[in-house]
C-alpha positions, 0 to 999 in steps of 0.5 A, a space after each residue: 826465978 829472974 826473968 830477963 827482958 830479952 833484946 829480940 820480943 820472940 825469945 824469953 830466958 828463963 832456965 833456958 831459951 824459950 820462944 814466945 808461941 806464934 802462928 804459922 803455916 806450913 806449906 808442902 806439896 803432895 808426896 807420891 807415897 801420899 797420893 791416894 791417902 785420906 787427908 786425915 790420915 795422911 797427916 795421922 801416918 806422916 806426922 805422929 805429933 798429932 792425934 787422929 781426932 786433931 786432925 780430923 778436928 782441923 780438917 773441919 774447921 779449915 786449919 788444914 786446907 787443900 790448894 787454899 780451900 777447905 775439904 771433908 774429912 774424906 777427902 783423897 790427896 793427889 800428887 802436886 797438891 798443896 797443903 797447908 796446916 795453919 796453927 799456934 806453935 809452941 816450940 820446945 824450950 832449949 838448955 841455954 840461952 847463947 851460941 856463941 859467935 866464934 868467927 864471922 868473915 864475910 863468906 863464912 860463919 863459925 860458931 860453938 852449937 850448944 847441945 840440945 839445940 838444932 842446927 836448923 828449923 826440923 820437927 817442933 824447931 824453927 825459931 829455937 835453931 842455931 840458924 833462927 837464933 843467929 837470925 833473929 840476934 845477929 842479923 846473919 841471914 841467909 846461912 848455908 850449914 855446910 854439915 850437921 849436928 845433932 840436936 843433942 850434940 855440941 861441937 864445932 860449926 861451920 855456916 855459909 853466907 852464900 850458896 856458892 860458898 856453901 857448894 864450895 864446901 860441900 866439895 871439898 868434903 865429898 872430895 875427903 879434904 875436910 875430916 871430922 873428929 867427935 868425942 862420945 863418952 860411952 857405956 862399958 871398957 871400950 877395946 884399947 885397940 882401933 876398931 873399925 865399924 863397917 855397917 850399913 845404915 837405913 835411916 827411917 825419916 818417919 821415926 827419925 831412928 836408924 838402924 843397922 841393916 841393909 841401907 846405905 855405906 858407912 864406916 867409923 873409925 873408934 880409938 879409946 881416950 881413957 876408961 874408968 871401966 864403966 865408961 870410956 871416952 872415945 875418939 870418933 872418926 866417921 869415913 862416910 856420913 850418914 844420919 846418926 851414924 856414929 850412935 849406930 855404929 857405938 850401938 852396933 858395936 856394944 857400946 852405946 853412948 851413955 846419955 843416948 836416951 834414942 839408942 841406948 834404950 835399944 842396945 842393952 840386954 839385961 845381961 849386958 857386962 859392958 854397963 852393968 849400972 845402965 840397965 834400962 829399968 821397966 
């Protein structure tokens, strides 16, 4: 294994993006559905990262503070509070090493997201982003992403410089004059026909999982590329856009995205025809 010095001290390469472990607090204020919660188990409920005897450990010895001062383990939130939780972070290392640089104009950057990087610091991800890496290699800050992709999803991504910019876009998409197209390469025959999904979608910010069921609007439109009979690859084209909509509605439909290790999991039953080589073993 060779190691490379990299030109940024946070980054190391090695089979992959690495980032170099660093402190850092993080900051929130008091939620409504938190008010009321023990300290300890607020952060139990909220964030699942963690055990219980962690934060119970960091409660006493101050690493996690209420308006800056230390309190019992008792201790009941209220609304507009601030809490902060001082730590040692170790991010999740990425599969590459590059994002690559597709245009750069003075309003507006373009770039190809690798997959297995986020868009933007989330969950364990802050400098291990596309908006970290392009900061910290390219002096690009601020970045407005004008949409999202997943963190296992690669593709095509536009970020703005500005806030106005960025506005600009977001109206132009609401507005239905920017269309999105992906391509998933999915488990079974998919029907040679357009089929259209029309399935609501609930989202849980909590187990970062949706589902569908009762919750907002969404609608995708699916025209099979090619087969080999056990996986067929896909033309995606989603009228609305909801988090994780197109998984969903793959799932929703029989047809899961082969490699989606967060829904595929849940969509095949053992009697499954459509993938028979992809049933969950245990």
């Amino acid at each position: 294994i060779v190691w490379q010095t990299p030109a940024n001290p946070d980054y190391i390469f090695r089979n992959g993006r690495h980032v170099r472990p660093y402190y850092f607090e993080f900051i929130a204020h008091v939620k409504n559905r938190w008010a009321g919660k023990t300290i300890v188990d607020l952060f139990t409920d909220e964030f699942k990262g963690r055990s219980h005897d962690y934060y119970v450990s960091a409660v006493k010895c101050g690493r996690i503070r209420v308006d800056g001062e230390m309190v019992p383990v008792s201790y009941i939130v209220k609304t507009s509070e601030k809490i902060s939780h001082f730590l040692h972070r170790h991010e999740p290392p990425v599969l590459t090493s590059d994002v690559l640089i597709l245009q750069k104009e003075p309003d507006v950057v373009t770039v190809c997201k690798p997959a297995s990087i986020p868009v933007h610091p989330c969950g364990q991800y802050r400098k291990n982003t596309v908006v970290g890496i392009l900061e910290a290699e390219h002096g690009l800050a601020p970045l407005f992403p004008v949409h999202r992709l997943d963190r296992l999803v690669s593709g095509l991504l536009i970020l703005a410089r500005s806030a106005s910019k960025a506005d600009f876009f977001r109206q132009q998409i609401e507005g239905g004059m920017i269309k999105k197209q992906y391509i998933a390469r999915v488990a079974g025959e998919f029907p040679e026909q357009e089929q259209v999904v029309d399935a609501n979608i609930n989202h849980n910010a909590r187990e970062q999982r949706s589902t569908a069921e009762k919750g907002k609007t969404a609608c995708t439109k699916f025209t099979r590329l090619s087969t080999n009979g056990v996986h067929s690859l896909v033309l995606c084209e989603p009228v609305t856009g909801r988090t994780h909509q197109i998984r969903v509605h793959l799932q929703h439909a029989g047809y899961p995205i082969a490699n989606d290790l967060l829904y595929l999991s849940f969509s095949i039953d053992p009697m499954c025809t459509n993938c028979p080589d992809l049933v969950p073993k245990g």
